[in-house]
N, C-alpha and C positions, 0 to 999 in steps of 0.2 A: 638582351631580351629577358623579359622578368618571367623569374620561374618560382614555383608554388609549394611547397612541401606540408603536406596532410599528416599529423604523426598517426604510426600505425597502431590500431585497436582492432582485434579480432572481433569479426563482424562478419555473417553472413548471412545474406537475405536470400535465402530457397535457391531458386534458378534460374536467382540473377545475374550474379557473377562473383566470384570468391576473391581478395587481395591480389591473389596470383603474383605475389613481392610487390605488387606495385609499391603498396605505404609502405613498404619496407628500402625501397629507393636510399643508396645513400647520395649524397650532395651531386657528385659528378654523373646519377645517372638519371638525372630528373629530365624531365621534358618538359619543353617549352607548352604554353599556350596553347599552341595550335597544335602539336603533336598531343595533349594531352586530352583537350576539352575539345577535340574536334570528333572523338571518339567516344560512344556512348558506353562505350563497354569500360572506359575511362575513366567516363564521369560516375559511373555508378557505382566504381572502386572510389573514391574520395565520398561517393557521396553514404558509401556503405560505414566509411570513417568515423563521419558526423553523427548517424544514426545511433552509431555503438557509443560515441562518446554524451549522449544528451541524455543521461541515466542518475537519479537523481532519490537521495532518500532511503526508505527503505526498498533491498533489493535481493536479490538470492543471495548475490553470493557474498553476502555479508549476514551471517544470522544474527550476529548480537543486535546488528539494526532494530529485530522486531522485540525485543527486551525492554525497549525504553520505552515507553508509553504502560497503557493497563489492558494489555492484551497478553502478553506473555513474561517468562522470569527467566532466567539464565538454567542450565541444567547441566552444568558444564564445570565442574569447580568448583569451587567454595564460592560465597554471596556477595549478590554484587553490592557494592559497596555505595552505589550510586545516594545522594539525596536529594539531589537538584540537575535543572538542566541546564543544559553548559550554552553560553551565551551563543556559540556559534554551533549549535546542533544541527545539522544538514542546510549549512549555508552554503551558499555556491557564490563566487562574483566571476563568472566563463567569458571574461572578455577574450581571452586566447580565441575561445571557441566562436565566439560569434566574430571575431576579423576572419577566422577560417571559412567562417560561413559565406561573409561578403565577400571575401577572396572568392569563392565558388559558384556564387552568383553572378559577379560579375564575368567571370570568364565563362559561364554559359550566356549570357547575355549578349557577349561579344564573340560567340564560334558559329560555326557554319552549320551548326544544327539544324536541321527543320524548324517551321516554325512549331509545329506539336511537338518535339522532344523538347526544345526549349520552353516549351509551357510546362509540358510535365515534369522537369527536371527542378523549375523554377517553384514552380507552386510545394516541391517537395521542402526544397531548401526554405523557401520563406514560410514553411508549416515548424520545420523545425527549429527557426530563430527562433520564432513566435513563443515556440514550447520553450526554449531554453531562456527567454525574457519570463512568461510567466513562472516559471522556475525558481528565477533570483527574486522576481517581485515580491512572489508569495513568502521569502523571507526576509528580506529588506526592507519593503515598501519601495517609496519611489528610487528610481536607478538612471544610469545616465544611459540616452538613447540615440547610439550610433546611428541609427537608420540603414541605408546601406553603403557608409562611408568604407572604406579599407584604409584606415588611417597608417600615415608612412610618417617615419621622424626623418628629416634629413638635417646635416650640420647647419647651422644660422637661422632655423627656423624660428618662427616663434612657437614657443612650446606651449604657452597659452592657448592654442587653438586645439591642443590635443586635452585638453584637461576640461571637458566635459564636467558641469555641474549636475546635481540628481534632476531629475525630472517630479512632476506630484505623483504622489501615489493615482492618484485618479488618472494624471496624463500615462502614466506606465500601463494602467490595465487595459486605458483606449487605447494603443497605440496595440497591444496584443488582439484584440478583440476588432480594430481596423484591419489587420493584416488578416486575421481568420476571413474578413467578411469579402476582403477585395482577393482571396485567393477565389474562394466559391463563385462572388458574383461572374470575376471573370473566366469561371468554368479551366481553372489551372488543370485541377486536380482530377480524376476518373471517379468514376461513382461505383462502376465495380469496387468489392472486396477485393483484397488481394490474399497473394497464396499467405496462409499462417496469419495474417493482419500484421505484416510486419510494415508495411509499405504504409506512407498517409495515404487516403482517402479523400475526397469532397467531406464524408462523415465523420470522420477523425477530426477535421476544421473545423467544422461545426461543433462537434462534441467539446475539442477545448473553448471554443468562443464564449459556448453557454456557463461552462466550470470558470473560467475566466470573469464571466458577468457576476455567476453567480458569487464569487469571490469579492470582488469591486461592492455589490448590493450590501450582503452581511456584513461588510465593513461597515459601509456608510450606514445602517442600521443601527447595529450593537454597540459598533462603540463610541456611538453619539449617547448611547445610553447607560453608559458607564458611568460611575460617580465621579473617577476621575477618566474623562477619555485621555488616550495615549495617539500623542498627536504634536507634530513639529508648525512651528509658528509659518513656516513658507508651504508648507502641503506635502512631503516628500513625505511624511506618513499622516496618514488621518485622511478620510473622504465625507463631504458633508452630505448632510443627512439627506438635503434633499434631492441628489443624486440615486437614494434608492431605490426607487419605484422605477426610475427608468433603467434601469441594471436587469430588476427582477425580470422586466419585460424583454427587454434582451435576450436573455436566457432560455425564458421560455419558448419564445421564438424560435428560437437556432433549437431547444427541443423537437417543436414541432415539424419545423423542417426534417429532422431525424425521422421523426415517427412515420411523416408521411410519405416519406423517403422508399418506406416499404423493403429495403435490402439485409436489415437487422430486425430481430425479435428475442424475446425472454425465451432463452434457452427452455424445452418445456414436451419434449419426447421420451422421456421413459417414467412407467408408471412409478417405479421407487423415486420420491422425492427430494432424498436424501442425495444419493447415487445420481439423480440429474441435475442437481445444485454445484457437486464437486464438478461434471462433465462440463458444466457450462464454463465454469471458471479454469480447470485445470487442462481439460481433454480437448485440442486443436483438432480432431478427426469430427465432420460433419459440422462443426460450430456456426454457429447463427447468430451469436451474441458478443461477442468480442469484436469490436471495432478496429482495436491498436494494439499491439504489444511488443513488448521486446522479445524475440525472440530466441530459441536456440536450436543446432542443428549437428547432430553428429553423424560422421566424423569434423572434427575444426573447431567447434565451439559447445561447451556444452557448462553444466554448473553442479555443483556440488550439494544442493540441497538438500536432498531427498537421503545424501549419506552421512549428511552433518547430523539430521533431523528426527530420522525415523525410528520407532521404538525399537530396543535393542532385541527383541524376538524376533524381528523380521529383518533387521540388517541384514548386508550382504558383504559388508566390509567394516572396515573399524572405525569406530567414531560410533554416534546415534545420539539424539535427547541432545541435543547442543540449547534449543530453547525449547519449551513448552508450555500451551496456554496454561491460563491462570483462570480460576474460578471467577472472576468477576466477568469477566466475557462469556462464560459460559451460561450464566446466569441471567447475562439479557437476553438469551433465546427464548422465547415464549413460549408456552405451552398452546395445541392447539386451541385447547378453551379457555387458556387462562393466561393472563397478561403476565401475573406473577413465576418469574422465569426461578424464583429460588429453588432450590435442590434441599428434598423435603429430609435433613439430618434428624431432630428429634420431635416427639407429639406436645402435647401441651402439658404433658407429665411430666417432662425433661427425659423419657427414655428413647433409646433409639428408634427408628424408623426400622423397621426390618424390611429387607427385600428378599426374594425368592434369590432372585441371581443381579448382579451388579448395575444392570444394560435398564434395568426396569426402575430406576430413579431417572432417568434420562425418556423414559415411554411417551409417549406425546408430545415429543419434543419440537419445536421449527424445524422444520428438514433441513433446515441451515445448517444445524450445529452437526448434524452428522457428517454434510460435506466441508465441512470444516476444521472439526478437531473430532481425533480418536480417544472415545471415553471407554468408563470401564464396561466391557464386557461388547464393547461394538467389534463388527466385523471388520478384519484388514486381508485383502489378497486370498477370501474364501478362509479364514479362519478368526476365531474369537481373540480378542486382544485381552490377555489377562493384565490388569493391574490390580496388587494385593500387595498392601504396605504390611500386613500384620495377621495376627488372630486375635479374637476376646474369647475370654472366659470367665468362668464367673469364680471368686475367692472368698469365701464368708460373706457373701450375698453382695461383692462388688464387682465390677466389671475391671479384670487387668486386660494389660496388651504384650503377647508375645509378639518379638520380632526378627529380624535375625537379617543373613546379609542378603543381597539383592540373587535369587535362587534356587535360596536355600529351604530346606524338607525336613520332615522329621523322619524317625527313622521307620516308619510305616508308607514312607514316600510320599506323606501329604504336604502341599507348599505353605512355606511359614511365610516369608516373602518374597514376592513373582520376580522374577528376572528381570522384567519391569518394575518392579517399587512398585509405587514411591518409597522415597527414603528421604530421611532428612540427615544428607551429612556433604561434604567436601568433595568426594570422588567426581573421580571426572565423568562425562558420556552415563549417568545416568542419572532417570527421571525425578525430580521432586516437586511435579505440582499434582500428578494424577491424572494427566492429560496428553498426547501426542499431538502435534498438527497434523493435519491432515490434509486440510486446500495447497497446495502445489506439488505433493507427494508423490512421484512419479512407480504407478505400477508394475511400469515396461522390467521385465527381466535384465539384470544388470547396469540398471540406471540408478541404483546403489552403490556404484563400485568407483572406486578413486578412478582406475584406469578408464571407465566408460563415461560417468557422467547421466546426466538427466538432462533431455529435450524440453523439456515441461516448460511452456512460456511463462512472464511474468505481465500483467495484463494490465495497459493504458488508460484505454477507454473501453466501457461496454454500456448494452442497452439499458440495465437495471440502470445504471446512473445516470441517464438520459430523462429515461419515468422519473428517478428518484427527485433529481433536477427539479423537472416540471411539478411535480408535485411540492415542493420545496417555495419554487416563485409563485406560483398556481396560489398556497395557502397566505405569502408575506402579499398579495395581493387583490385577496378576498376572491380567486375565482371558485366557485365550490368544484372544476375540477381537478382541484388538488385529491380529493379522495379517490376519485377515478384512476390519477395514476400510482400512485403510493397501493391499492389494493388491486392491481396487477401485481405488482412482485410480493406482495402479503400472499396472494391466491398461490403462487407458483411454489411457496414457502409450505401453503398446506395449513396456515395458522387464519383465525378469523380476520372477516375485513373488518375496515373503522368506518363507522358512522359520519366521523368530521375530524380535522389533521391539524396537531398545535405542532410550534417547534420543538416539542421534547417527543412526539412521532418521529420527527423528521429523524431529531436527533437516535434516537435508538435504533431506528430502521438503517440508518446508514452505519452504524456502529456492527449490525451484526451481517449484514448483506457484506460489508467492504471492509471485514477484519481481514487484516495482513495484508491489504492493497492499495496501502501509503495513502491513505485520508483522514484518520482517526488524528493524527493530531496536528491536521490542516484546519480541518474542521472545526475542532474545538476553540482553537484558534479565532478564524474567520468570525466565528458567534459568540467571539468574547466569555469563553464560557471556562476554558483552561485552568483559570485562578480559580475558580469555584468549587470545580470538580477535584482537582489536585490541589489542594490548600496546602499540604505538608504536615493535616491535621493527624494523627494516630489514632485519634476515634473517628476520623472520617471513613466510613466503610469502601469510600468512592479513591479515596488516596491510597488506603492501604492496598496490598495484593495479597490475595488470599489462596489458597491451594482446597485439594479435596484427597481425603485419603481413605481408601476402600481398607474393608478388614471384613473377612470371612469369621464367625461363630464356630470356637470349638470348643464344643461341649456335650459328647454324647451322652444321650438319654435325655436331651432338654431337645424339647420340640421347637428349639428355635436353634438347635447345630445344624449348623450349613447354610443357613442366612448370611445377609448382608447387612454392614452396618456402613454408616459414614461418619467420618471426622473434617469440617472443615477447619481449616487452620489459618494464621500469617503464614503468607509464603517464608520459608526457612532464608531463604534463596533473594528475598527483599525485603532485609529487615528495616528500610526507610521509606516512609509514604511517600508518594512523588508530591514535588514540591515544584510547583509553575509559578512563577512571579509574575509583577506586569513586565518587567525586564525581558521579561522570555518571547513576548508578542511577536518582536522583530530583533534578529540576530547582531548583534553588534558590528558597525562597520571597523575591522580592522585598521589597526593604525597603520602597516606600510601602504593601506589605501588612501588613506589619510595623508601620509608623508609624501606622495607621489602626487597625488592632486587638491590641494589646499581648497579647490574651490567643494570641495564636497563636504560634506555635515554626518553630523554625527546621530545615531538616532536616541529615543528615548532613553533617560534612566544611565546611560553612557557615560 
């Protein structure tokens, strides 16, 4: 009797059911089929398996993950050394994972289940193929498409039938976007939320179908429009062009279905803007906006972020500042009345900007960036977050910088530089860009501590990218309501609406909405835009990474001691501009993939 073994990944979904050893089974104490999968509380242990392992990109509990792109820099050490991206940057090829999948499907297919737990059970598992096919696709391109075989080698076979060739990139994104559309139509899936959004949904289907379409479009788009498009002679990468109008519509579609869905909305109950931006994204208690996420649950599972992450004022254990944003993200937050997000360092005299107090170069900011990154002089956990790299003073009418170590005071007990920095040097766990994270920061009491951990989800799908979406196909398809939806989450942001939406809207709104939530360099990507932005140029301001460094005025008797000045800088911390090749488009297929199945191709630039 053939018996099935899930490896175990700590995984728990609320209260549904915990491992309880099941994946932990060694050989002789598995169970059969029917003992197994004829029990739901069974199936939800394998199927909790799956869930924890279809994790992908960047994630908590890997901080250096959010380092590589132009969001944040290392704060951890000495500099990262990085100059280019490495051919196989968050590739996946899960075929383990998806014969486990069809192992699992198949044996609810074939148990005694009801026929509604076998829909529910089904439509979960074939949401999360789906996901883990778009997964590989979005680095790949086209990939070879099992279906729901559970392929077996046995002696004399012919091995030929197991050596699957890639599929087109176009057949890869239909065959994801098929599956989204035949779970919905045939009503798999529940339309309730579920507890935390850890569970799929009807809306979570729909949410990847549309990101999925909208993926498949901008291809067939942009890099039809490339000088040289990047594209395999049989299809396995490259989508033609004229494919893309029916993609956009796609997309939109499965938006719509969302919206009129009525079970989700823009996060948008408390009057601080700021403070309901981070809730929507980080805070699980009352949430309206979050579709999907990976979740976490203590006691059994929890994640280290928030004690890798957090400014070293407020730690609660050792470690802090592992990464921190970078001023060029900071910088596409827009001011309520003003598009230009720069951070006003000197006048048109070349002298400093003086501020009263640090918080007030950041005054009118998108409510975004406050639920997002801790800047100088913002509020964390009911108290002001000091960063102070230094002091100026003045010396035969020039401006010097005192400094001193990450602390330290002079001997009147005023701070020369904050416990915070910034600094620019080697040391571990402390800050050098001038910035903390703040979006997944968990406030709970002792969700800092090695021993406890942080609940704080990591988040799939939500509503804003739904809007973002529609507004995205809405504008590649001339409907004017593309302004409609993009100035829904502009309003919620607190920053002025747009009149009319090009793709460099698209592109910023998504840039500061969906910092640290594994899109920024999908995206760039998808719109063939990556090479542009990251040239590898030293005078490209968009390659480089840059810092901000506060310094308080000491100089009494001058009516400007106790002012604020600022210095931006190159990050200390990435002394090489990121450098995106076309190479970089699509990850290189590994050679023992290669050596195992001859029928498969190599992709561009390889």
């Amino acid at each position: 009797m053939k018996t099935y073994r899930f490896f175990c990944f700590a995984a728990i979904l609320m209260a549904l059911v915990s491992c309880s050893g099941f994946l932990d089974r060694k050989p002789d104490q598995l169970l059969s089929d029917e003992d197994v999968f004829g029990d739901p509380k069974m199936i939800m242990s394998a199927l909790a398996n799956i869930y924890g392992r279809a994790r992908w990109g960047q994630k908590l509990e890997d901080s250096n993950s959010f380092i590589c792109l132009d969001e944040a820099c290392l704060s951890n050490g000495g500099p990262d050394q990085t100059a280019s991206f490495a051919d196989d940057l968050w590739r996946i090829y899960p075929y383990t994972l998806i014969r486990n999948i069809n192992q699992l499907l198949q044996s609810i297919r074939n148990s005694g289940l009801s026929v509604e737990e076998k829909m529910r059970f089904e439509g979960e598992v074939r949401f999360l193929r789906a996901w883990t096919y778009f997964n590989t696709i979005r680095g790949l391109g086209g990939i070879p498409l099992v279906g729901d075989q559970v392929m077996e080698y046995t002696p004399g076979m012919d091995i030929e039938t197991l050596r699957l060739p890639r599929a087109t990139e176009k057949d890869s994104y239909d065959y994801v976007i098929g599956e989204c559309t035949e779970i919905v139509e045939d009503g798999m899936l529940p339309e309730e939320p579920s507890v935390n959004a850890a569970r799929a949904t009807k809306w979570a289907a729909l949410a990847l179908k549309a990101r999925a379409a909208l993926y498949a479009a901008s291809i067939a788009r942009y890099n039809s429009l490339m000088e040289e498009p990047v594209r395999t002679a049989n299809g396995e990468i490259g989508i033609d062009a004229s494919e893309a109008e029916r993609y956009y519509e796609i997309a939109l579609q499965a938006c719509k279905e969302v919206m009129e869905g009525g079970k989700y909305r823009l996060q948008d109950t408390e009057e601080d803007k700021g403070r309901n931006f981070y809730n929507a994204v980080t805070v699980k208690e009352n949430n309206v906006e979050v579709i999907w996420a990976t979740d976490y649950k203590y006691p059994g599972l929890t994640h280290q972020f928030t004690t890798n992450n957090i400014m070293i004022s407020a730690k609660e254990d050792q470690g802090g500042s592992v990464m921190t944003p970078v001023l060029n993200l900071v910088e596409d937050f827009e001011y309520a009345d003003n598009r230009d997000g720069t951070i006003r360092t000197n006048g048109p005299d070349g002298d400093y900007v003086y501020y009263d107090s640090p918080e007030d170069a950041f005054a009118g900011k998108d409510a975004r960036l406050w639920g997002t990154v801790v800047y100088p002089g913002a509020e964390f956990k009911g108290g002001k977050v000091l960063f102070q790299a230094g002091r100026k003073y003045l010396k035969d009418g020039v401006w010097q910088t005192e400094t001193g170590t990450c602390g330290s005071t002079d001997e009147e007990g005023n701070v020369i530089t904050a416990l915070n920095g910034p600094v620019e040097n080697s040391d571990n766990n402390i800050n050098k860009s001038g910035f903390n994270i703040r979006k997944y920061l968990d406030e709970t009491t002792s969700a800092g501590t090695i021993s406890r951990g942080s609940e704080v989800w990591y988040v799939q799908f939500r509503y804003a990218e739904i809007l973002l979406i529609a507004a995205e196909a809405a504008m590649e398809l001339g409907d004017p309501a593309a302004v409609t939806y993009i100035n829904q989450v502009r309003e919620r942001a607190g920053i002025q609406p747009l009149a009319s939406v090009t793709l460099d809207d698209i592109v910023r709104e998504r840039r500061v909405e969906f910092a640290f939530e594994n899109h920024r360099w999908w995206d760039l990507k998808r719109w063939r835009l990556a090479h542009k932005i990251w040239n590898g140029d030293e005078n490209n301001p968009q390659a480089v990474l840059y810092v901000l460094f506060p310094y308080v005025i000491h100089q009494p008797g001058d009516p400007r001691d106790g002012k604020w000045v600022f210095e931006k800088k190159k990050a200390y911390m990435a002394p090489y501009p990121r450098y995106f090749q076309l190479r970089n488009y699509y990850n290189f297929m590994d050679q023992e993939w290669l050596n195992n199945n001859p029928n498969l191709t190599k992709n561009p630039y390889q």
